[in-house]
N, C-alpha and C positions, 0 to 999 in steps of 0.2 A: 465807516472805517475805510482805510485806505486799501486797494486792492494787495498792494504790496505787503501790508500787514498782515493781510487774511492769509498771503499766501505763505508771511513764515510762521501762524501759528500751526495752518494743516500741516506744512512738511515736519515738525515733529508729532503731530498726529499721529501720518502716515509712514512715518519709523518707530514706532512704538509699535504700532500695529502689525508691523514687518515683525519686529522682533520678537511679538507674542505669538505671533503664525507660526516663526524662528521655531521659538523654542518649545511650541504645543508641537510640529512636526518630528523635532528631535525627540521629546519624550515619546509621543507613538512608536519612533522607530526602533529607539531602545525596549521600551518595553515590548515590543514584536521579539525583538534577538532573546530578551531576557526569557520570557515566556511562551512563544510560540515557535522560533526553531527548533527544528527536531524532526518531529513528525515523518514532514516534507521531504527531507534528507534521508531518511530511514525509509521510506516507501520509493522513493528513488534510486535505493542499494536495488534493488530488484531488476532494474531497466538495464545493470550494466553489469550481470554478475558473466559469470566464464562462460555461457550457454550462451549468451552476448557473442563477445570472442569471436568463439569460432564460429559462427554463423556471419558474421561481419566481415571475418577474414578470407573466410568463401567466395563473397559475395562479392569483398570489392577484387579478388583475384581474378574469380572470373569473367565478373561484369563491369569492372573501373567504374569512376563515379557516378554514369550515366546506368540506368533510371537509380540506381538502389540508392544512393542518397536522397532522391524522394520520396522512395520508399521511406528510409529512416524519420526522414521529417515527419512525413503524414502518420505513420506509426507513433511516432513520439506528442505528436498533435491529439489522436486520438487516445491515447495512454493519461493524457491532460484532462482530456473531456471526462473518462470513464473515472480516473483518479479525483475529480472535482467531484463528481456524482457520491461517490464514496466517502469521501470529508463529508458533504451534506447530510448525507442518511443517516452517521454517526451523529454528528455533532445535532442536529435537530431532534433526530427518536430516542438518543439516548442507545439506541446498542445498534451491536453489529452487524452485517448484511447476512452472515450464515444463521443468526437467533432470528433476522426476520423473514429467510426462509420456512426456517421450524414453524415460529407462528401464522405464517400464511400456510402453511401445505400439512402442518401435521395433524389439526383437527379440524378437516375440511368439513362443512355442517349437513352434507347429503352423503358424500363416497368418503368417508376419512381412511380407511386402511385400505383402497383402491387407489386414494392420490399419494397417501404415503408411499407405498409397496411399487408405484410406476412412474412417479414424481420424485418424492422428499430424499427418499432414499438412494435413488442411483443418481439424485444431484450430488449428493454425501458422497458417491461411489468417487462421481468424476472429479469433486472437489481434492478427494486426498490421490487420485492419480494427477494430478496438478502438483500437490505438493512432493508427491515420491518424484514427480520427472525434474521438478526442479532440483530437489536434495540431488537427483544423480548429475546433473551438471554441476552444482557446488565439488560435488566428491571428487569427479574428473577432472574439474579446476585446478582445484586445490590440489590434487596428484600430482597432474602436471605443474604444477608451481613447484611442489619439492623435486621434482624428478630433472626439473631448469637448474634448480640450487644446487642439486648434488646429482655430478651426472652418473656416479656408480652406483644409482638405486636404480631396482629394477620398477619396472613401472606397475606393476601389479603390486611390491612393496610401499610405492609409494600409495596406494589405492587403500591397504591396511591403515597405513598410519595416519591416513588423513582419518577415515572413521573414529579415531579416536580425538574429534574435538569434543567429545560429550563430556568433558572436562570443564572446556570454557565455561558451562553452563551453572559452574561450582561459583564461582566469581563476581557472578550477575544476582541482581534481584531480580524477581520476575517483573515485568514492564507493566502485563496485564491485571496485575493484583494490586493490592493496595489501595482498596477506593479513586479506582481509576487516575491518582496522581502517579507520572511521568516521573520515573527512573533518570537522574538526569546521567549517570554515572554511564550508563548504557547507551543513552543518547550521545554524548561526547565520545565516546568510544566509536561506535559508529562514524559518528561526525570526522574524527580524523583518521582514521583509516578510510573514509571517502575518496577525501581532499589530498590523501597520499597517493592513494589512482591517477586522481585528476593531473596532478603534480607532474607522475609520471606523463603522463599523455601530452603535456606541454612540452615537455622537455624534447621528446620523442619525435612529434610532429616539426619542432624548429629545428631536429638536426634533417631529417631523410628531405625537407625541402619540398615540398611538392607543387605540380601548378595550378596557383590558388585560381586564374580564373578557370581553370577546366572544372575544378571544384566549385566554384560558386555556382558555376554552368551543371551542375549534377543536381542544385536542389532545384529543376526546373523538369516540370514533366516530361515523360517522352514513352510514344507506342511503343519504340522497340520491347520493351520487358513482352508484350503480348505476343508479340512477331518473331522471338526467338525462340528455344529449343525449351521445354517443358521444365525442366532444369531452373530456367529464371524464375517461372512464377513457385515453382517447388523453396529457392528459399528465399523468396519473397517472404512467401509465407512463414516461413521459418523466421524472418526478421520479425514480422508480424509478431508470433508467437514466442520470441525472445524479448522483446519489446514490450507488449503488453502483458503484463503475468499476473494470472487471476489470485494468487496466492497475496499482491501485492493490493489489491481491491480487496481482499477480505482481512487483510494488515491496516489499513488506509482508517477502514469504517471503523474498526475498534479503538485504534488508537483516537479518533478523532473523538468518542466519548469521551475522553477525561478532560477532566477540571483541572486547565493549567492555570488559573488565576488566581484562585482562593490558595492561601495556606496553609497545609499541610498541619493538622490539627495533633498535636503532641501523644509521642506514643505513652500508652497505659502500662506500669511496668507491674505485671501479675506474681504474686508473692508464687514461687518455685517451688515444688516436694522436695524431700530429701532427696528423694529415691533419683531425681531428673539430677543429680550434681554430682552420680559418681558417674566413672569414666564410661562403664560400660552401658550405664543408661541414656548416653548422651552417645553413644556411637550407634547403641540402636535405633533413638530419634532419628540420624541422620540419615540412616539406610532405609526409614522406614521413609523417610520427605521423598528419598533419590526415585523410590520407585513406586510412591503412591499414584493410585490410577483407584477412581469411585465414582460411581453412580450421583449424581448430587444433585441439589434443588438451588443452594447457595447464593449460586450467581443466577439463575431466573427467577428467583425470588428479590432481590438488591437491585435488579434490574429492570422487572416489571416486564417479563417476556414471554409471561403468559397470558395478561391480558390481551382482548382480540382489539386489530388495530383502529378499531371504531367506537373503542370504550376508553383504549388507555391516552394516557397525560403523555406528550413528550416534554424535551426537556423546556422551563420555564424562559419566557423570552429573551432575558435580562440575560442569561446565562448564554444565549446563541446569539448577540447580537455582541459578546464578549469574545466570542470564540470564534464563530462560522468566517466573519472577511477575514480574520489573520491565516486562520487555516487552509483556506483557497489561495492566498498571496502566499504563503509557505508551500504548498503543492506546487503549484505551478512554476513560482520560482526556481524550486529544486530540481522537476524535472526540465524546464528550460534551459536550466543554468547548467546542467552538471550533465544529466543523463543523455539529452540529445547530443550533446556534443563531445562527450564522449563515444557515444556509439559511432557518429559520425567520423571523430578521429583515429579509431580502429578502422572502419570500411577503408578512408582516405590514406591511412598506413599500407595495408593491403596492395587497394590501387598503384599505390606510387610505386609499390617494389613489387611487383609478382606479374600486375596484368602488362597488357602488349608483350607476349612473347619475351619475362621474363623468366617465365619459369616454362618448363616444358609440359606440366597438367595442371594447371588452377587448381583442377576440384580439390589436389590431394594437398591445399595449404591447409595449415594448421597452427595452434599455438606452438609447434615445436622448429616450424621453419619460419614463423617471425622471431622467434628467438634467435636462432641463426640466424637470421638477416641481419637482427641488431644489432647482434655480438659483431658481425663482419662488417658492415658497415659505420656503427657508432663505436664501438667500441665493448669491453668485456662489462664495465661498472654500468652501461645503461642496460644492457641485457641483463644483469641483477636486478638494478631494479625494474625492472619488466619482469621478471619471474616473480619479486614481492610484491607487487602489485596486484599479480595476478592470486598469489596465495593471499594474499589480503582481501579481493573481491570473490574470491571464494569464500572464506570465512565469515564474512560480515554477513553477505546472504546467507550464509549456511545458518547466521544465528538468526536474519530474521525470516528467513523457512521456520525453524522450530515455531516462532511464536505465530505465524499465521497456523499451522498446524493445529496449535492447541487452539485459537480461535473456531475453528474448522469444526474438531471432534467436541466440543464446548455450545457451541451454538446450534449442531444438527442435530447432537445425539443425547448433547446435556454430560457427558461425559468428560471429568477434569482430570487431566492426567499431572505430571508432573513434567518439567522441561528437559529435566535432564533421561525421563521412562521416553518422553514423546521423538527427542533426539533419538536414541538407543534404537528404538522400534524403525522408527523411518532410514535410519543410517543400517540399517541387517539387513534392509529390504533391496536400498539403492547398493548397496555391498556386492552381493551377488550377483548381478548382472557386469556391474564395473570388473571385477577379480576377472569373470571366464571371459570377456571380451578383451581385457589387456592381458592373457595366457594367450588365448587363440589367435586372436588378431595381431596385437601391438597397437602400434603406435596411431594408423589410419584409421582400424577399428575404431578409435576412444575418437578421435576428431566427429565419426561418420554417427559414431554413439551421442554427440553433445549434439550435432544436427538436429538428430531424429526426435531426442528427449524435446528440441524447442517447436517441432511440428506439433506432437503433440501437444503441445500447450496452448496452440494454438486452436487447434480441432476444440479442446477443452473450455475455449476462453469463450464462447458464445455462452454456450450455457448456463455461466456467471454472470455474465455481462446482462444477458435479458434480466431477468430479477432486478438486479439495479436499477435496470431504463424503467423495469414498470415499479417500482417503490418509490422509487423518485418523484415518478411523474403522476404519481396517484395522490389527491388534494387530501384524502382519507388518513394519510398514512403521514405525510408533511404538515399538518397544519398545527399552530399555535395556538391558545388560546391565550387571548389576551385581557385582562383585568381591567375593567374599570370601576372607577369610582364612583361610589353612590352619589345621586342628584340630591338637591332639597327636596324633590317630590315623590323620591321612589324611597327614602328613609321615615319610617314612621316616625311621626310626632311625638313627642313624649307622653300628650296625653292617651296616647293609644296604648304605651306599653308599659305605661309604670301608672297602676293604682291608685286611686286620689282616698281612697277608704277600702277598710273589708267590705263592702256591701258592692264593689264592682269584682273584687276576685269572685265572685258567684257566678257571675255573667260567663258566659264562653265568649261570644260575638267576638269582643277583642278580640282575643287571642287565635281566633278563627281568621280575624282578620288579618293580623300581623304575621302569621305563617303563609297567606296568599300572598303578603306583599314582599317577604322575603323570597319567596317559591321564585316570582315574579323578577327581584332583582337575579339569583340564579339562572334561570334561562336566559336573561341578556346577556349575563356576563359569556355565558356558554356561547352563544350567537356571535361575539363578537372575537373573532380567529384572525390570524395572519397564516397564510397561505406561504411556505417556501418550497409547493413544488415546481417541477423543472416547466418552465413559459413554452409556448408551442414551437416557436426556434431550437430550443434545446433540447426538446422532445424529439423535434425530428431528425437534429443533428446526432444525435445519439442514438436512435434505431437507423438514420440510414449507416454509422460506423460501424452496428451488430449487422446489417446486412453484408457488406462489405466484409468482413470482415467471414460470415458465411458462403459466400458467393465463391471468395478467394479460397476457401477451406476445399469448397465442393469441386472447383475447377481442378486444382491441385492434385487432388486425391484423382478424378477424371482420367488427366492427362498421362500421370503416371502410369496406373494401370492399362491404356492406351498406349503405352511405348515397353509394357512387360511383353 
């Protein structure tokens, strides 16, 4: 055949071919938007809520782009790695990182009420002081977000009425119930109050102008952070710990258990008493949901969290090989996409208007004098929206605070509360603290208050974070067992298992025989495992980030105390 002819049957060959790549890539990508956005974006609320802010605004006042934008990046790097770790532990074992706490620590086989009582439990302790330090940055946010809006509230007024979002909680389905299918109503809620932040932050950034190379020059390492005043590495750390939020690692791991693929199997409509159809019987249901809190077995029962991690099943392969690469490409894009650069568009605000000898004391910037910079600079309409932006990333965290919370009290203690009792409890707590420090203090208190809540979280966030690196990276706890197919040689014969007369059912031998050779296919099938724990790269990448991340904790704490 002619060469020229060969050559025009391959070129529609290799456009057909094109085309079916085409359109196999387009559906993957749709079906990723349709079914696995969410998650990502919702575990990403956490990296930029108001404890954010002001820790950003500090930082780039005092220190302009140089180091803390490197900072932001390798925090946001590391919130990537710990965040990936947590999609996997979910999506592989099937539950969340605080249930596989419990089942590692709570019935330990030699010291069990020695590792509970020194271990299990004051990780529970540290766990829900992570969550109350966050709920008090949502509360302060969100204060100061009303108190931007309307400047005749006093700011302690505003502190009151923010506690009362245990409302929104009326609205929502719970995310974590329902045989682990995703809430999508709650998702897209989330989802655009994100993108309305993010909106804001563009806007923002193209009017104040800044210099982009001095900014690009900021994600590049540099000693100074070590060689200046105690101060830097204080809220370094603080970046640190506003960045990475262990609340959002025990958010990550739950949600990444559910079955976003299959559908949703038609609800059962159970024939109603009389008694549930008058008014006052259905007002008692509801008060009686608002503030259930019981002892339960329910969900470690559904879930399989009390067998030990060397007997039980995780989840079947088909089912993680559907799930686990959308959900890392959904993590990591969200926080790439959204959360570093946002953080980094606050420091880089900051910078551009406060440090070099704009203002006369860095430390004392705050979300109330970016507001006034905005309002004086841009104008009155972008400093609104910078204040609803700001009460939007308060709220959104503040809902997914509640639900790592009930994760939290759920997985350690087996204890299920309700969202809106778990709201109520955590917001009395963070209450009180916010009220006397905006009566005493003001205004600088509540900036020096949103600081302090994100050191904390910091200090806090190791002892999360370990657990993770070692479940992860333990083969015991990650492995799959994978199925195979019986050979011609390992299935019995017919004539071994089906009887040619009565005068062989007498016999045993067979049947002696045929339970060895099943016995037999059984342990291969069992032998034969996929392995998704973490490779020794990423083992080491992630304990040397918990070192790191300890090291800056201890210096920190050091130094301070050293300049008291």
């Amino acid at each position: 055949m002619d060469p020229k002819q060969l050559g025009d049957v391959s070129s529609p060959v290799s456009e057909s071919r094109l085309k079916i790549n085409a359109r196999r890539g387009a559906h993957t990508i749709a079906h990723h938007f349709k079914r696995h956005v969410g998650v990502g974006i919702i575990c990403s609320v956490a990296y930029f809520d108001p404890g954010n802010w002001s820790v950003d605004l500090q930082a780039g006042a005092s220190f302009g782009y140089r180091p803390m934008l490197f900072v932001v990046l390798m925090a946001g790097l590391g919130a990537i790695v710990l965040q990936t770790l947590a999609c996997k532990l979910g999506c592989v074992t099937g539950i969340d990182l605080a249930s596989h706490c419990r089942l590692l620590l709570h019935n330990h086989p030699r010291h069990p009420r020695l590792v509970r009582r020194l271990v299990l439990y004051p990780l529970y302790v540290l766990s829900e002081i992570a969550i109350i330090s966050t709920d008090l940055a949502e509360l302060l946010g969100s204060a100061i977000g009303l108190c931007l809006l309307f400047p005749k509230l006093p700011l302690w007024a505003g502190v009151v009425l923010t506690a009362a979002d245990v409302l929104i909680f009326l609205s929502f389905s719970d995310p974590s119930r329902g045989q682990g299918r995703p809430v999508r109503l709650f998702e897209f809620t989330i989802i655009g109050l994100v993108f309305a932040v993010f909106a804001c932050f563009v806007v923002l950034l193209v009017k104040v102008e800044p210099d982009w190379p001095k900014v690009f020059m900021g994600y590049i390492p540099n000693k100074g952070l070590f060689q200046s005043e105690p101060d830097a590495v204080y809220t370094a750390v603080g970046i640190l710990g506003a960045t990475v939020m262990p609340h959002a690692i025990f958010l990550g791991s739950s949600l990444a258990t559910q079955d976003r693929v299959s559908d949703a199997p038609p609800e059962e409509k159970l024939p109603t008493p009389a008694l549930a159809q008058t008014g006052k019987a259905r007002i008692h249901q509801i008060v009686r949901s608002l503030f259930r809190i019981d002892h339960t077995e329910r969900v470690a029962s559904e879930k399989d969290c009390r067998t030990k991690h060397s007997e039980r099943e995780n989840n079947t392969l088909s089912f993680i090989r559907q799930h686990l690469s959308h959900g890392i490409t959904d993590v990591v894009t969200s926080l790439l996409a959204l959360a570093v650069p946002i953080n980094s568009a606050i420091l880089i605000l900051a910078a551009t208007a406060f440090h070099d000898g704009a203002v006369s004391n860095p430390n004392t910037v705050g979300l109330f004098e970016a507001h006034a910079l905005i309002k004086e600079r841009i104008g009155s309409a972008a400093a609104t929206i910078f204040a609803l932006a700001l009460v939007c990333a308060g709220q959104t965290s503040s809902i997914t605070v509640t639900l790592a919370g009930q994760i939290v009290s759920e997985g350690f203690i087996e204890w299920k509360v309700s969202p809106f009792l778990r709201r109520l409890i955590t917001r009395c707590i963070s209450l009180v603290p916010s009220v006397v420090v905006a009566i005493a203090v003001g205004r600088n208190g509540i900036d020096n208050l949103l600081v302090a809540s994100q050191v904390v979280l910091s200090i806090v966030l190791p002892f999360v974070a370990f657990p993770l690196i070692y479940l992860t990276s333990a083969e015991i706890v990650m492995r799959v067992r994978k199925p195979t197919p019986p050979t011609e040689s390992s299935v019995p014969s017919q004539e071994e298992t089906v009887p040619n007369d009565i005068a062989v059912l007498e016999i045993e031998e067979p049947t002696i025989a045929t339970e060895k050779i099943v016995e037999k296919i059984r342990v291969e099938v069992r032998e034969e495992t996929v392995d998704f724990s973490n490779g020794r790269f990423l083992t080491a990448l992630s304990y040397v980030i918990w070192c790191v991340v300890l090291v800056a904790n201890a210096y920190a704490i050091v130094m301070l105390f050293d300049v008291r």
